[in-house]
N, C-alpha and C positions, 0 to 999 in steps of 0.2 A: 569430488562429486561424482557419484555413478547412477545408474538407470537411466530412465528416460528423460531427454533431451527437454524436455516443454512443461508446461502447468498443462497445457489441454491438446486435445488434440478436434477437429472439428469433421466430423457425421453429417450430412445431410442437415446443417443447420442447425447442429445440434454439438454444443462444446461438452465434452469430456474429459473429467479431471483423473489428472495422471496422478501417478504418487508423489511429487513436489507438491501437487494442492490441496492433499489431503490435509487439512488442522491437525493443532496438537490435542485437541481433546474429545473430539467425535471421530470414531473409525472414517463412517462413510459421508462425512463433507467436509466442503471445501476452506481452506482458510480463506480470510474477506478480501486480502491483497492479492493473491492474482485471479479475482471474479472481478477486483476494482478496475484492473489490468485490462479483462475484457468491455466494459462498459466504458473505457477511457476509448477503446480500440472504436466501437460503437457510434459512439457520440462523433468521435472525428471523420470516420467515413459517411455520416449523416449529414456535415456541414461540407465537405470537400477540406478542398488543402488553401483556398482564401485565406483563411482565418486560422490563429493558434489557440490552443485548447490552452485556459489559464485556469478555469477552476472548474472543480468537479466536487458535488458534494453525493455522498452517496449512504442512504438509507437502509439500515439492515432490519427485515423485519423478520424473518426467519430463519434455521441453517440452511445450507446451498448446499443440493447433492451434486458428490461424487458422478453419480452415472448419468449426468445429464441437465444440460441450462440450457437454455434459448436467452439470448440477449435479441431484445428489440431497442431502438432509438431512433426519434423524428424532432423534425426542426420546431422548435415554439417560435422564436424571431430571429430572421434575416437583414439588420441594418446593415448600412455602410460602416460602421466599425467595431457594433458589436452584434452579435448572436449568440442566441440560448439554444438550447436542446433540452430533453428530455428521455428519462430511458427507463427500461424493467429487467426484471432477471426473474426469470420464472425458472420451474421445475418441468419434466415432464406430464405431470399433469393440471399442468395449466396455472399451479397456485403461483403466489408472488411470495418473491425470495428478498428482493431488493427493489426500489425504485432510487430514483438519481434525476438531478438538474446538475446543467454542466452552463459555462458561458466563454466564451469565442473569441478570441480580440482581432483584426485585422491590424499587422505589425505598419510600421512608419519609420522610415530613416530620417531623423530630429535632427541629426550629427552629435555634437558632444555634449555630454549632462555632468555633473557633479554625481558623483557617487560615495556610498557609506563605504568609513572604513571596514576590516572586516579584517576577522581571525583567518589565514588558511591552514588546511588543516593538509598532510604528506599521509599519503598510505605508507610508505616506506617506514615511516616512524612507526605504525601498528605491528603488533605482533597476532599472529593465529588462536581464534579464539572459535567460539560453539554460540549459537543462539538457543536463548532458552537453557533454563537449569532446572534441577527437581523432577518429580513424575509426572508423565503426561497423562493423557486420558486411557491411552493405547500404545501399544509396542509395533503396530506398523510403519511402514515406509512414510514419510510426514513432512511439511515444507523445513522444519530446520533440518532433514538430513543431504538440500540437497542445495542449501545455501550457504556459500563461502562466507566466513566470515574474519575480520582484524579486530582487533580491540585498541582503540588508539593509544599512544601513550599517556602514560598515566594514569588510565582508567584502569577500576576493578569492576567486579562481579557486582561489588554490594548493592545496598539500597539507595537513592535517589537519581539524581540526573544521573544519565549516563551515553556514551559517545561512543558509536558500533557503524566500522565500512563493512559491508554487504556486496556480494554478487549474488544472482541472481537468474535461475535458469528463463528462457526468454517465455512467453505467452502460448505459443506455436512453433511448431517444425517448419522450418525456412518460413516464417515472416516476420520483416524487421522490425523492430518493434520501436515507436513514437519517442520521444525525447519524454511524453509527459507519459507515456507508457514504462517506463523506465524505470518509474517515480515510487508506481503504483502498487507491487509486492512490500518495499522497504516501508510504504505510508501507515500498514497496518500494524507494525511491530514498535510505536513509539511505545505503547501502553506496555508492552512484554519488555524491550530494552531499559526503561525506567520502572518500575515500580518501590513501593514505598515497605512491602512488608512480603515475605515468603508466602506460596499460594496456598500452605496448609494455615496460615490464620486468614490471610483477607483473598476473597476470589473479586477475578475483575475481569470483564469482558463489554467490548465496547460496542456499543450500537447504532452508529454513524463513522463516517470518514470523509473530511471536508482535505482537500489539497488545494493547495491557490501555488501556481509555477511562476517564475516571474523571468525564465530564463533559460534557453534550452541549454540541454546538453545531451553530448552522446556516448559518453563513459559508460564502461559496464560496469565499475565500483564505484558509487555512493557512500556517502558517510550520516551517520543519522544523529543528532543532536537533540536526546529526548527529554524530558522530565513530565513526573506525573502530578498533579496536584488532587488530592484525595481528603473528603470532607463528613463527617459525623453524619452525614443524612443520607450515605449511599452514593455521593453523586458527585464525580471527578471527571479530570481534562487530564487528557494527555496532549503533550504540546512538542512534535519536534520539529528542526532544520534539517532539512535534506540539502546537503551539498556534495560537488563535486570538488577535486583539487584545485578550480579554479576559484572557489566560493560558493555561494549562497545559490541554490536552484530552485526551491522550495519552501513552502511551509506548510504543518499537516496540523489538523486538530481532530482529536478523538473524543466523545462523550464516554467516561467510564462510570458502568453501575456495579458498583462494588456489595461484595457480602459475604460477613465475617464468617457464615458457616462454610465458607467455600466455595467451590465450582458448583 
C-alpha cells in the first residue's frame, strides 16, 4: 500500500477525498464506504460516547465528490437505552449526496448469555489476493489500489458467494478510528466481492447501505462474508458478515440495481 495515509483529509469543515476514496468507476467521486466511514464518524460524535453505534443505514442519492463533503448529524431521540440520529452528506454546493438514520444502544453488563455456534475463520490460512477484477471506469489512483487484501482458503475469484480479509487505510491522519468505523469501507464491497456474472454482461451498483454491529472490535483486518442474490426485474441483495478472528462483528445489506446493458 503506497500514497496517502487516509480516505480524506479535513479543510475547515470540509472532508476531502484522497485517492483511496476515489471509486472504481467515476474519476472524481468517492467510493460509498469511506463517506459511510465519515457519517458513522458523525453520528457518534453527535450522541457522545454513552451509547454504542449498532446501526446505520445509509441512503445514496447521488455520486459523492472527490473535492469536497460537509457531513452534518443531530440527535432525533435520546432515551435511556436507546438513541437515533440523523445525518447528510452534501457537496460543496449545497446539493444532497446522501442522507442516513443511525440507532444508539447504551451497553449492560447481563454476565453470561448462551451464544451461537460459529465458523472462525485465521487470516493466516489466506493467501494474497486484489480486490476487484476486469476494467474499471478509469486508470487513476482508486480505493482497491490502496486496500490489502487475503483471499481465504479455499476461495476463488469466480462467481457467487465469496470470502475476502481486507485492510484498510484509516478515515483521517491521526484519528482513531471507531470499532463501527472500522466496519464501514469493507461494508460497501459485499456487492463487488460477490457477484453472480462479469461486469461486461450484468452492471450492479447499489443504492443503500444498512450495517447492524453487534460487537466491537478493534482489528485492522476484517474478513467479509458475501453473497449476492440477483433477480429478472433489476433488483438484488447483497448480504455480507463482517468478522474479525474472533467471530461475527457485523452484518451488512446492500440494495442492488442491476442492468444488463452494463455500467
Amino acid at each position: 500500500m503506497s500514497g496517502p495515509v487516509s480516505f480524506f483529509v479535513e479543510r475547515d469543515g470540509v472532508f476531502v477525498g484522497q485517492d483511496p476514496a476515489r471509486g472504481p468507476w467515476l474519476p472524481d467521486y468517492c467510493h460509498a464506504g469511506p463517506v459511510t466511514g465519515l457519517v458513522a464518524r458523525a453520528v457518534e460524535r453527535a450522541l457522545g460516547g454513552d451509547k454504542v453505534l449498532t446501526r446505520l443505514t445509509v441512503d445514496l442519492h447521488r455520486p459523492v465528490p472527490m473535492a469536497g463533503i460537509r457531513v452534518r448529524a443531530q440527535v432525533a431521540r435520546d432515551g435511556r437505552r436507546v438513541a437515533t440520529a440523523t445525518a447528510t452528506v452534501t457537496d460543496l454546493d449545497d446539493r444532497l449526496c446522501a442522507s442516513a438514520s443511525s440507532m444508539h444502544v447504551a451497553e449492560e453488563d447481563i454476565g453470561p448469555v448462551p451464544t451461537a455456534p460459529v465458523a472462525r475463520l485465521a487470516r493466516a490460512d489466506a493467501v494474497p489476493g486484489r480486490i476487484g477484477s476486469g476494467k474499471m471506469g478509469h486508470d487513476l489512483p482508486m480505493f482497491g489500489h490502496f486496500v490489502e487484501v487475503a483471499i481465504a482458503a479455499g476461495e476463488g475469484r469466480g462467481r457467487g458467494p465469496a470470502t475476502m480479509w481486507m485492510r484498510t487505510p484509516p478515515l483521517l491522519p491521526d484519528d482513531e478510528p471507531s470499532s463501527f468505523q472500522r466496519l464501514c469501507p469493507l461494508a460497501d464491497c459485499g456487492n463487488g466481492i460477490s457477484s453472480n456474472a462479469p461486469l461486461d454482461q450484468i452492471g450492479f451498483v447499489n443504492s443503500d447501505i444498512t450495517i447492524v454491529a453487534h460487537r466491537r472490535t478493534q482489528s485492522d483486518w476484517l474478513v467479509s462474508r458475501a453473497i449476492s442474490h440477483w433477480h429478472e426485474t433489476g433488483v438484488g441483495l447483497a448480504r455480507a458478515e463482517i468478522s474479525d478472528e474472533d467471530g461475527p462483528v457485523a452484518s451488512v445489506l446492500q440494495t442492488v440495481l442491476l442492468s444488463p446493458t452494463g455500467r
